[in-house]
N, C-alpha and C positions, 0 to 999 in steps of 0.2 A: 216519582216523576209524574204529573201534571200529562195526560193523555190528551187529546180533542182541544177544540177552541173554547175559552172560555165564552166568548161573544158569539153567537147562534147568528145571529141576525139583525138588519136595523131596516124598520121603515120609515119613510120619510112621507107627509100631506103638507102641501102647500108648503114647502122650507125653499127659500132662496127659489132656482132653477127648477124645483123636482115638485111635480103637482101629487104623485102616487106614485112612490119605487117602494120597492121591498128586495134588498141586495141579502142573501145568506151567503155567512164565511164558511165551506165546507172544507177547502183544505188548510193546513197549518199556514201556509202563505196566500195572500189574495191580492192581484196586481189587477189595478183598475187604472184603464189607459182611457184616452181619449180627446178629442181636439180642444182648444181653450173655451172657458166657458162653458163646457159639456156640464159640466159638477161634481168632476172629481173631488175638489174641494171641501166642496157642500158635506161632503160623507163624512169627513174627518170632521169639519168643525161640528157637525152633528151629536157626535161620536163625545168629542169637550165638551159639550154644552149639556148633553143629558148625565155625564157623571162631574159637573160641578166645575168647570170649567168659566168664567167670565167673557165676554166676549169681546170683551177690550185687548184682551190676552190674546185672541185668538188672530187679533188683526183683520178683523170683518165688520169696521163699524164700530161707535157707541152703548149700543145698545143691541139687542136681541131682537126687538120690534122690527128691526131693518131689515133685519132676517125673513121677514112673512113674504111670503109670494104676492106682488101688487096687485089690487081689487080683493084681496083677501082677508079675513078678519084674523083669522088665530092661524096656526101653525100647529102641529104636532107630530114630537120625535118618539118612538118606540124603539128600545132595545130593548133584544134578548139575552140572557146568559143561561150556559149551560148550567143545572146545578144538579148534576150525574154525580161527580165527583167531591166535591164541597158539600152537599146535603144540607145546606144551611135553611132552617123550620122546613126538614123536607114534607113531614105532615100534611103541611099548608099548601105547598110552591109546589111539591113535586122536581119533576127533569129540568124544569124551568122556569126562570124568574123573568118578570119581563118592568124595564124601567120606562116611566112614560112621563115625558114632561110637554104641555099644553104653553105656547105660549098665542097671549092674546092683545091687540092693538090698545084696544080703551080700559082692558081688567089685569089684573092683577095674573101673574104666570102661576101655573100649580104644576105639583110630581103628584105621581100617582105610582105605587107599588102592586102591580098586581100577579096572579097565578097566572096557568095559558087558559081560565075557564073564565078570566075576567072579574075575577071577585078581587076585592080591594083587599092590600093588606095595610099599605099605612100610604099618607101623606104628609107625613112629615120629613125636612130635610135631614133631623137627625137620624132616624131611620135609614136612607138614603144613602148618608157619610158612613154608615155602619156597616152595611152592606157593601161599599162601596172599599172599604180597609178591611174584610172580610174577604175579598175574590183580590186582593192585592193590585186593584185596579187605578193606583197612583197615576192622576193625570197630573200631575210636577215633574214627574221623572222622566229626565229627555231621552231614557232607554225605554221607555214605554208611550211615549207620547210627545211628539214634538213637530211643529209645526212650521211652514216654508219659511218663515222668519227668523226662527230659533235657528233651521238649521243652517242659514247664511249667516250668522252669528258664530254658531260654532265652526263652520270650516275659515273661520276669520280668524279664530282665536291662536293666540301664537306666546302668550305668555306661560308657565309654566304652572303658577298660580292660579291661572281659570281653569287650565285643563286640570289640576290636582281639584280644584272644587269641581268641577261638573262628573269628575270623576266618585267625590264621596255623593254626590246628590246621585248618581246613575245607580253608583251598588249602596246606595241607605246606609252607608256608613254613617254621615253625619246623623242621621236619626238614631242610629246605637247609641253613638258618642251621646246624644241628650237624653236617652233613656239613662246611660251609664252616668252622666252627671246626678239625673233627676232621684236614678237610686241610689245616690251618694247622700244627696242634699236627703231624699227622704229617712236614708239612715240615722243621718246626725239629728232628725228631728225625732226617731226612733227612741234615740239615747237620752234628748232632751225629754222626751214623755216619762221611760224610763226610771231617769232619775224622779223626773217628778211623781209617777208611782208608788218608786220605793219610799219617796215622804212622804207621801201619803199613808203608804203601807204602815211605816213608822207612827203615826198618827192613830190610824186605824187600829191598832196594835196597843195603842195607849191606850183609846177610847174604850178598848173591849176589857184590857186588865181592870179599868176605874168601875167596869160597866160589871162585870165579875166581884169587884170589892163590893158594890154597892150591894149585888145579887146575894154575897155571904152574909152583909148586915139583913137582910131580909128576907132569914132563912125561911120564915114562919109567913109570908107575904102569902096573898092567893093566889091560887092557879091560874088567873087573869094573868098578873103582872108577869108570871113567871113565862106565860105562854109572849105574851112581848116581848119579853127582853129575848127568849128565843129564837123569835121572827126577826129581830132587830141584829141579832147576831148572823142569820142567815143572810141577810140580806148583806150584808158585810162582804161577808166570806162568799159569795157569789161576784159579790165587785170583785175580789182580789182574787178569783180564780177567773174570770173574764180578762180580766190586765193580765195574768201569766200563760193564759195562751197566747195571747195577742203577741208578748214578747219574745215568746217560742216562734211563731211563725215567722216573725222578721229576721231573728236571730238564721233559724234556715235561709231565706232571703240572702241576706247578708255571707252565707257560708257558699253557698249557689254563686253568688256573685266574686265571690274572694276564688274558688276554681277556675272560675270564666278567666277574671286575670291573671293569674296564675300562667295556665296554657298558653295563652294569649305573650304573654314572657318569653316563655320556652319557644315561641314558634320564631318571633324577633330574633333571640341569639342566635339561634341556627341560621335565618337569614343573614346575619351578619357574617355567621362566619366561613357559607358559602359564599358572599361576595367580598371576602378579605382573600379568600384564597383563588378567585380568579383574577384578583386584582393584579396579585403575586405574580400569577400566569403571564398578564399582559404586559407588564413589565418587563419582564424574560425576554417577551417576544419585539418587543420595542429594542433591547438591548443586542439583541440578538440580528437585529434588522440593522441598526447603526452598523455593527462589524463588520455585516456583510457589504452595505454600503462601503464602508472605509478602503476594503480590500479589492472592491469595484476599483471603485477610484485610482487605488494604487495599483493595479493590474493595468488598468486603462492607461494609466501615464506610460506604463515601463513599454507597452502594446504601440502605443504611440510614435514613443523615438526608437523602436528596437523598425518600424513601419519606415521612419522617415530613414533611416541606414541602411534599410533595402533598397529606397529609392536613390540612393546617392552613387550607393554600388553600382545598382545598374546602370543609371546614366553613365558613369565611371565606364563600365566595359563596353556600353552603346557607342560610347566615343570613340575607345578603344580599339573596338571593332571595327567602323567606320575610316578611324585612318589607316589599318593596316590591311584594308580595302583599294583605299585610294592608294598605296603604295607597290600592291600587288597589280593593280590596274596599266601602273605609270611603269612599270619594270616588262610587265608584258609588252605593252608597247614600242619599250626602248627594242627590247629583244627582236618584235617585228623588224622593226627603223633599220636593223644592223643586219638582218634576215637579207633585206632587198637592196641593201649596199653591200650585200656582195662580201662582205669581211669571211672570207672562208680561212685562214687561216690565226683569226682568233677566236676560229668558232668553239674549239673545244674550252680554252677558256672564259668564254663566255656561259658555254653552256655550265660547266662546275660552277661558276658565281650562280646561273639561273635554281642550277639540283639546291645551291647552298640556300638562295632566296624560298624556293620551295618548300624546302626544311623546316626553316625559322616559320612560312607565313602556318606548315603542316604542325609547329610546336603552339603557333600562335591559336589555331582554329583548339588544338586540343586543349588551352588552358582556357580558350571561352569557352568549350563546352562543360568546362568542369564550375567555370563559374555560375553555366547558367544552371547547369542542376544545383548548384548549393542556392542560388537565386531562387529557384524552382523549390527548393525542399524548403528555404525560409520564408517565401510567400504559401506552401502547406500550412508550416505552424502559424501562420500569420493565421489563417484564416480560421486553422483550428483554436486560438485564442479569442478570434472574433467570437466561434459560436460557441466558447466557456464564458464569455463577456454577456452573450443574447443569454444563455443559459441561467447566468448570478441575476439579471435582469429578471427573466422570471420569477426568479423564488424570490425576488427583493417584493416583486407583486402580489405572487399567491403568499408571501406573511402579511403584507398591507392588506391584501383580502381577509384571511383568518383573524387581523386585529381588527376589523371594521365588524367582523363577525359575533368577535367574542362581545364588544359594545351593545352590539343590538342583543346579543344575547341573557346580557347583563341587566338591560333592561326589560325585558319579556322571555323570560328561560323559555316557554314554548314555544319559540322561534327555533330553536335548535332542531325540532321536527322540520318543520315546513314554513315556508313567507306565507303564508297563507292558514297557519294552523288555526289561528280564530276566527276565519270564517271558518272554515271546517267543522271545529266544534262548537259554532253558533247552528248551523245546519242542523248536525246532529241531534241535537238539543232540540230542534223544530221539529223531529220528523218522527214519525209515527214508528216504534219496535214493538216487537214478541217481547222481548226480554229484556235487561238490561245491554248495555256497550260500552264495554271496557280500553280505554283508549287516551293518549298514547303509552303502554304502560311503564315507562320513564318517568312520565309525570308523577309517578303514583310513589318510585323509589326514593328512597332515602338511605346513607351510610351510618351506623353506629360511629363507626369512626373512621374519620374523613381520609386518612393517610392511604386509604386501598382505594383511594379515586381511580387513580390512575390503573390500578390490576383489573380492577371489576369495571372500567368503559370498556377494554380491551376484551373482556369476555362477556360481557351485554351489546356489542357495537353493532350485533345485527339484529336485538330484541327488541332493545328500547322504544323503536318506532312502531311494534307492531302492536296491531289493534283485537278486541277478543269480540266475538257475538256468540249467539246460544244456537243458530238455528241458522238453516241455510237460507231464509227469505232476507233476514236482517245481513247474513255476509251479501246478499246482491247488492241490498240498498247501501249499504258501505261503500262495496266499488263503485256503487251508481256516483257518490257524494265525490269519492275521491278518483274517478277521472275526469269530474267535471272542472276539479280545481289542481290536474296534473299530478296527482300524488301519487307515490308507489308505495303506498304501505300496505305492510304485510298484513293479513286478516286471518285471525288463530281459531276454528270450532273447536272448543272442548269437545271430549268423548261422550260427557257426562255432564248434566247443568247441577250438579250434585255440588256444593262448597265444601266438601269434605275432603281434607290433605291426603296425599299420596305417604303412604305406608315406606317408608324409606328406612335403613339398617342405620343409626345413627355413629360416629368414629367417635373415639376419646382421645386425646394426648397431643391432638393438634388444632389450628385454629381453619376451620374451612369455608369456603368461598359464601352459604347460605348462611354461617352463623353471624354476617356482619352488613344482610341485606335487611332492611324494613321499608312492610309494604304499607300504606294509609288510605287503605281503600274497606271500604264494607265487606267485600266479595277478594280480602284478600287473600284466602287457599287457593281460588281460581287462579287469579296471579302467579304465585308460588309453583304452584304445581306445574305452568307452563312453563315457568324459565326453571323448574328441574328437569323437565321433557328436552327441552328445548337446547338446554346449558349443561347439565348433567353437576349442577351446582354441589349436591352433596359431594362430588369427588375430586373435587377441587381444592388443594391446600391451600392457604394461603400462609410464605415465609421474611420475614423481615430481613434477614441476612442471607445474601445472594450465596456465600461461601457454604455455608449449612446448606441450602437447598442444592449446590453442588455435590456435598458430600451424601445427601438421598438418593442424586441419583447416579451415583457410584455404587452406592450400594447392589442396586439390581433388580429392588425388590417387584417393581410393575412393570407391564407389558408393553404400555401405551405413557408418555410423559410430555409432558408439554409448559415450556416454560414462559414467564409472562413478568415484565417487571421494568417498574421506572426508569429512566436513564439514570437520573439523579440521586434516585434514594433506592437501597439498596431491596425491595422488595419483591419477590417472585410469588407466579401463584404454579402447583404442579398437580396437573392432570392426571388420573390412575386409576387403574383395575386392581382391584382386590382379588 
């Protein structure tokens, strides 16, 4: 890991706006603000121009001369670079190397390579570009260099094609790919030498038998001749062991490069065949999203007319009630009317028809009230089907969410930490540690075999995202990073910055949870060792048939058991004490 700035510092005399700055980059990031015109500008295109940048390129002008501050003759840019860590002819340079390019109105522009004592090392631009692919200081690459124009260009872009190349141009993929043609093409001209060689060889081989015949007719010859043909044989057999190294070291070449793709193979399948099996997944869940839609649907309809024959009923009894209102109203009245006419002796019958009218209206009140609670009890479940109705609504959205999820995730599996997990570990990457930072370490796993997906997320579901440091200064500056960007991930101190595995009692006769983890990391016992801490992964079984792992734990044999396993496929993982 690449500590400090590579770039020290840049001064600037007579450039554009800037008559004498001298700006030093002390921390990993340098944000340089200021009103238009100030020269913020000026620094960057400074910055292109002293490491081989064009200035047509840069969108500043024709020419470089433009560039001179007016009533000024020359111009001149200085930068520094660290060369702490690169040591590149530290002899000479020391801590630092300093690039200086001179441009002038009426002469010719010059580089100048000098130490910080000011002694020259070279002016040459070849020197320059060498140094310059030396400190990996690629001004082409829009991840290292890129300018207000490029970058209104790129947040233009929307084809899928520009973003796949600015993508090989960003990570130098495309310059493997021509290194990896270039070693192709040099091989086969390898083979063409080769061949050509070995007839030679074959020649050669002639030449020395004839050169031997001749040697035996002249057995008696003088020590002269003899010392020639000698020399003449030496020199031979000097060719042919110069050609057969030469063919050894390409051959190596060639073996180096056949590994390369080789791995390079192996890492594609596996890609593939993590993203066939969540393809599988999304499927499922698309499938599974329809049903529930379907039974929406059909729930909603039956919710509907079972709603609109509440409503028919009650109107029914509102009427109902209504008129045996107005009838009760209209019999009261008659009863008065006969009250003050005096009819005293058909009061008694009168009054029995009244107790009789009473009766019917006291049968009529108790069958509305029986209607209205069964009214009452079907506008309950009314309402309770409404919020089973809000409820299927839900889960119709959190699936439509988890399938939008898995997409994005399909695309950038380190989204599955965080919206945000590459800035985070671009940060990281910036920022000054003690030690190394191990993180997220999910990233880092891989399955032997893929079918324990689903057992081993359910027993890593609260690791995956956590992150490891060595020392308590690097876990602050962790949190620092990750509440800037809302994160809650966990932050792991080893006991020990030691890489040496935990001593664990290994089992036989079954398959367990750490025999079917692989970690791809440098520092991976550190890994290991925290999700044995953490997971108690040695004692974890893992069983393909659900029935068998029923019948373990019938047995009786542990104290502690805990089971873990696919809906679908019939696999458990069981927890235990020995």
């Amino acid at each position: 890991m690449v500590k400090g700035n590579i770039i020290k510092s840049i001064t600037l005399s007579n450039f554009m706006c800037h008559t004498n700055l001298r700006l030093p980059f002390i921390s990993p990031i340098t944000v340089i603000g200021g009103f238009n015109g100030s020269g913020k500008s000026a620094i960057m295109i400074a910055i292109g121009i002293v490491l081989g940048q064009r200035t047509n390129a840069l969108d500043r002008g024709s020419s470089a001369k433009s560039l001179i501050q007016n009533g000024k003759s020359s111009a001149k840019i200085q930068l520094e670079l660290s060369n702490v860590q690169h040591r590149f002819n530290y002899g000479f340079f020391g801590n630092s190397i300093i690039l200086e390019r001179v441009i002038k109105r009426d002469a010719a522009h010059s580089i100048r390579i000098k130490n910080d004592s000011g002694k020259i090392f070279s002016t040459k631009k070849e020197d320059l570009d060498y140094i310059i692919d030396y400190f990996q200081l690629h001004i082409d690459n829009p991840l290292n260099f890129l300018t207000q124009e490029n970058s209104k260009k790129f947040l233009k872009i929307t084809k899928a094609e520009d973003l796949y190349s600015l993508f090989l141009r960003g990570t130098e993929l495309d310059d493997v790919a021509e290194l990896h043609d270039e070693a192709n093409k040099k091989t086969t001209e390898m083979k063409t030498r080769l061949e050509l060689l070995n007839e030679e060889l074959l020649e050669i081989d002639a030449r020395r038998k004839k050169k031997k015949s001749d040697l035996d007719i002249v057995v008696d010859g003088s020590k002269i001749d003899e010392k020639i043909a000698q020399l003449k044989n030496e020199i031979e057999w000097s060719r042919l062991k110069e050609s057969l190294l030469e063919i050894r070291a390409r051959k190596e070449e060639m073996d180096v490069l056949s590994r390369e793709v080789k791995e390079l193979d192996n890492k594609i399948n596996q890609n593939h065949l993590m993203i066939n099996e969540m393809k599988k997944e999304e499927q499922e869940k698309e499938c599974e999203v329809k049903r529930i839609r379907a039974e929406i649907s059909e729930r909603k309809k039956i919710l509907e007319e079972a709603v609109k024959n509440y409503e028919l009923e009650e109107r029914e009894m509102k009427n109902d009630l209504e008129e045996l209102t107005i009838n009760y109203n209209e019999k009261k009245q008659r009863l008065q009317n006969l009250n003050r006419l005096g009819g005293i002796d058909k009061l008694a019958e009168k009054k029995a028809l009244l107790e009789q009218k009473l009766g019917m209206e006291e049968k009529y009140s108790a069958q509305l009230e029986t209607l209205s609670q069964k009214m009452a009890e079907e506008n309950e479940r009314s309402s309770s089907n409404k919020a089973k109705l809000v409820q299927h609504r839900q889960t119709e959205s959190n699936i439509s969410k988890q399938i939008e999820f898995l997409k994005k995730i399909e695309k950038n599996k380190l989204l599955f930490f965080h919206t945000k997990i590459n800035d985070i570990l671009r940060e990281i990457r910036s920022c000054k540690f003690n030690d190394d930072v191990i993180g997220p370490i999910g990233s880092y796993i891989t399955l032997k075999d893929f079918k324990w997906n689903k057992a081993i997320s359910i027993i890593l579901k609260n690791t995956l995202s956590n992150f490891i440091a060595f020392c308590k200064e690097d876990k602050i500056k962790l949190k620092r990073i990750f509440n800037k960007y809302d994160a809650n991930f966990t932050i792991l101190v080893p006991s020990s910055r030691s890489d040496a595995p935990i001593n664990y009692e290994k089992r036989t006769g079954h398959n367990f949870a750490i025999d079917v983890i692989e970690v791809n990391h440098p520092r991976k016992n550190v890994i290991l060792n925290q999700l044995i801490i953490m997971n108690s992964l040695e004692n974890i079984i893992l069983v393909e048939d659900r029935s068998f792992a029923y019948s373990i734990l019938k047995k009786k044999l542990w104290d502690d058991i805990d089971i873990r396993s696919r809906p679908h496929i019939q696999k458990t993982a069981i927890k235990y004490k020995w």
